[in-house]
C-alpha positions, 0 to 999 in steps of 0.5 A: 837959357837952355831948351829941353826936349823930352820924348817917349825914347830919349832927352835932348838939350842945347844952349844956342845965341838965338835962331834963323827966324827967316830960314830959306825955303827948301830947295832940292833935296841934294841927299843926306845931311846933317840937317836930314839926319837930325830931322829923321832921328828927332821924328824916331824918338818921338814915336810914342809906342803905347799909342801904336796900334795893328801889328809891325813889320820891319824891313830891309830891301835890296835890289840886283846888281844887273844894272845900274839905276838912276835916281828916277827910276829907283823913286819908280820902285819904290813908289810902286811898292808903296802903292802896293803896299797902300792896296793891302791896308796898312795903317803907317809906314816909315822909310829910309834909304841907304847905299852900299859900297858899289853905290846900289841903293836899298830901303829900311821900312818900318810897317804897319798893318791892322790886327786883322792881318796875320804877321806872316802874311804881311811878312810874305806880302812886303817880299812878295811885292818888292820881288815883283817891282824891283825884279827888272833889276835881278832882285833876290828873295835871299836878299830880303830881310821881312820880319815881324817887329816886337821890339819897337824901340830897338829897332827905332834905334837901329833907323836913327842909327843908320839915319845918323850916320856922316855925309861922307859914310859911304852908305849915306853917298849916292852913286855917280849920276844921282846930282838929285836923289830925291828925299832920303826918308819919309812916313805916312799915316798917323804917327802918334808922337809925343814932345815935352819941350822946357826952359832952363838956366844954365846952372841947370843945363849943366847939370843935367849934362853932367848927369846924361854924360855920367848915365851914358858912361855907365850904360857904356861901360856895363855893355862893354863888360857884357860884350866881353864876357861874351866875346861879341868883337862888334859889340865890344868896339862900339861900346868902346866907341861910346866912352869916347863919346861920353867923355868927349860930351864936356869937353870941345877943345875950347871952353866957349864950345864946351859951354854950347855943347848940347846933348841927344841921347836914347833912353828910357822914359823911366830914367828921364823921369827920375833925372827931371824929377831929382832936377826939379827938386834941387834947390835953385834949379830953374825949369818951365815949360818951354810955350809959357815964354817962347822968346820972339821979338818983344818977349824977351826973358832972363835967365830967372824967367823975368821979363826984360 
């Protein structure tokens, strides 16, 4: 059996043999990991926008390099600017941290303010309050990126994006002295989220795979002619990274791999409809809802769903 995930900004799937049902209890948050990453983009894509409501604010935070800070008192700063921030009236907020190459950490935000305050004036309040928090540190105006946000799910892609990234990414390594950093992002207020969450057969999985993996390949390849024509270097090397990528989906190397290899991919909610909906009218496919038959230990089912 297969598990679907669906979300209003993208499809994830895995095969697994089962799962920890007695997990350890968290302990101290050691920075970023694969687990942190997964948990942060997984939150991301389930943001359902038509649901969002006030105006949106995008972020991205640094500080002066007049001295160096410890783990205590960069959380100090940034606390103090969500309290500030809290003052104004926002309704929602999401955060991220990163570091640069020297090991300075620096924020990605996400805000939400009510219709009655203009964007501008959010925009000016968020620059205004960081200068003042982190200005100890030497913090510039120059350096703050605030603007006003209209394209939601770009930019919840460029959070995943960076949220995503490997341990060893010199942006996800907090610097010498930083044994605790704390916790790498977090949200508050209301966040509307939706999950469709399905059961399958294999037969189906697979399927589906290779469909995402065809859908991926395409969308690929169609960014890679759009960069070059535009002679945009960036894009062409990361539209060349995404073929490897999608021609790498079916195929780990060793055949019991590629058989659990699982998929999470960003898209739209309108190809994910037209793939569930081709899905479910293919003769023999096997789809229900993943609540109806959720295995626990005397619910067992089969791949056809009987009960075992």
């Amino acid at each position: 059996m297969a598990k679907l995930s669906l979300t209003p900004h993208g499809i994830k799937a895995g095969r697994s043999a089962g799962c920890n049902r007695t997990p350890p209890k968290r302990g101290t948050s050691k920075g970023w990991s694969a687990s942190t990453s997964r948990r942060n983009r997984d939150f991301l894509k389930s943001i359902d926008p038509t649901q969002l409501d006030g105006h949106a604010v995008s972020a991205s935070l640094t500080l002066g390099r007049s001295s160096r800070l410890s783990a205590t008192e960069f959380k100090t700063i940034r606390e103090n600017l969500f309290k500030r921030l809290a003052r104004t009236g926002i309704t929602r907020h999401h955060w991220l941290t990163e570091f640069q190459k020297d090991g300075t950490p620096h924020l990605h935000m996400m805000i939400f303010f009510p219709l009655s305050v203009h964007p501008n004036n959010a925009v000016e309040a968020i620059r205004e309050h960081w200068l003042e928090v982190s200005e100890a540190t030497g913090s510039k105006y120059s350096g703050q990126d605030v603007v006003a946000m209209y394209h939601l799910q770009g930019w919840l892609k460029y959070l995943a994006k960076h949220g995503s990234r490997g341990a060893d990414h010199y942006q996800r390594c907090p610097p010498k002295g930083w044994e605790t950093p704390g916790r790498m992002w977090g949200k508050s207020g209301t966040w509307p989220t939706s999950i469709l969450e399905y059961d399958c057969d294999t037969s189906t999985f697979y399927r589906l795979r290779r469909w995402v993996r065809n859908w991926r390949l395409s969308d690929a390849r169609r960014a890679l002619t759009k960069a070059r024509r535009y002679c945009d270097e960036i894009g062409t090397q990361n539209a060349l990274r995404r073929i490897r990528s999608a021609r790498q989906l079916l195929n780990r190397g060793t055949r019991q791999k590629s058989e659990l290899m699982g998929f999470d991919e960003w898209t739209s909610p309108e190809i994910i409809n037209r793939m569930i909906d081709a899905l479910m009218r293919v003769r023999g496919s096997y789809i229900r809802d993943y609540s109806e038959h959720k295995e626990t230990p005397n619910n067992r089912f089969d791949a056809r769903g009987a009960q075992t």
